[in-house]
C-alpha positions in Angstrom: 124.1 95.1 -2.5 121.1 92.8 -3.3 118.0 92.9 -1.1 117.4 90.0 0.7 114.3 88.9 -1.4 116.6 88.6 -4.3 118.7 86.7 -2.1 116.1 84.4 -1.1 115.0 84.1 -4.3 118.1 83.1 -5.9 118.8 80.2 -3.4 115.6 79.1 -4.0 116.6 78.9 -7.8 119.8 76.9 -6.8 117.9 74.3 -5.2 115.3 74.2 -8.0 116.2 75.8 -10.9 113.4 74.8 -12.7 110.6 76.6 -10.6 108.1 78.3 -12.7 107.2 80.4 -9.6 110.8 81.6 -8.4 111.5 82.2 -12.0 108.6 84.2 -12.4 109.1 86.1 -8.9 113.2 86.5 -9.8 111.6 88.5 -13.1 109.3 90.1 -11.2 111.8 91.6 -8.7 114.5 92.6 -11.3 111.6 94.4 -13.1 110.7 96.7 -10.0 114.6 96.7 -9.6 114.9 98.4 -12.7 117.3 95.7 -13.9 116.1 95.3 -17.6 118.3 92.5 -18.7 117.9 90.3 -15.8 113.8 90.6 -16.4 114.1 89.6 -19.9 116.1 86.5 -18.9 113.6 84.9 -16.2 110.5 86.3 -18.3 111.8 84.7 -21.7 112.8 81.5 -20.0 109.4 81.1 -18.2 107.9 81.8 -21.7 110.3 78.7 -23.3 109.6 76.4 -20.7 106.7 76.8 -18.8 104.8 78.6 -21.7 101.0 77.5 -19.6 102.4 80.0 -16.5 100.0 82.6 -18.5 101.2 85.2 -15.8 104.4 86.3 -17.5 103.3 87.7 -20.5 101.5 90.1 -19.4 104.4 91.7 -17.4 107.2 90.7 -20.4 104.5 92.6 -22.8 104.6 95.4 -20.8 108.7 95.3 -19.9 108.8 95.4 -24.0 106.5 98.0 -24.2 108.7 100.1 -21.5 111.3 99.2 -23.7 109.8 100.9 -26.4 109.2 97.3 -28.5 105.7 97.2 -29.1 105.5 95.0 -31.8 106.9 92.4 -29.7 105.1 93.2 -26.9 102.0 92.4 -29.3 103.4 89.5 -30.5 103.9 87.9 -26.4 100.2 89.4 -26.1 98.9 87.3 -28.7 101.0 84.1 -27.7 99.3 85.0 -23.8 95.9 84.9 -25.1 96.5 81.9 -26.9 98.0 80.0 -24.0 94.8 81.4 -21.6 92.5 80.3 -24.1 93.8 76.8 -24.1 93.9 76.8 -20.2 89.9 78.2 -20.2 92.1 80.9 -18.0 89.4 84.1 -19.1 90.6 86.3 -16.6 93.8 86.2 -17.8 92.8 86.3 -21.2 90.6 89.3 -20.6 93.9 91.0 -19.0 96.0 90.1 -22.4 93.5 91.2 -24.6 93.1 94.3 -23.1 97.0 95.5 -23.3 97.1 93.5 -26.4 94.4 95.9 -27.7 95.9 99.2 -26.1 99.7 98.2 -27.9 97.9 98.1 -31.2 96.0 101.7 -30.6 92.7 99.2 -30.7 91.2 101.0 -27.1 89.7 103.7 -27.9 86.4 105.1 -25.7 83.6 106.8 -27.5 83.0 110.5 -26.7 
């Protein structure tokens, strides 16, 4: 049985299917649902069509790096930082660049 945020959710999408934010909060809650597939859907679509919503790829980087696909995880790092760079978005790019840094074995402290 679905929760009734996912319910919410999903007849907000029927009435605007095009929302960056209830795609973005769809992914988000099939993520903490565990539902892999369903993520990658809403994550990959925001990334196609609303490529400026810098807030995905952090969270798609990190759903391929739970899945154990790091190199594209580095790759939707990189495309991230580009997109916050063009937005003057530095928090966010701060964010990217950081897990972009700690999937390529770049964060290392000194002892």
């Amino acid at each position: 049985m679905q929760n009734t945020r996912l319910t919410k959710l999903l007849e907000f999408l029927e009435s605007d299917p095009n929302d960056p934010f209830v795609l973005y909060a769809l992914a988000t809650e099939y993520n903490a649902a565990e539902q892999t597939e369903q993520a990658f859907e809403y994550y990959l679509k925001l990334v196609s069509d609303h490529p400026n919503y810098v807030g995905t790829y952090y969270h798609l980087g990190k759903l391929y790096e739970k899945n154990d696909r790091t190199e594209e995880a580095i790759r939707i790092y990189q495309l991230g930082m580009n997109e916050s760079k063009n937005k003057r978005d530095m928090h966010s790019f701060s964010e990217l660049q950081g897990a972009f840094n700690a999937a390529s074995g770049l964060d290392y402290e000194d002892d």
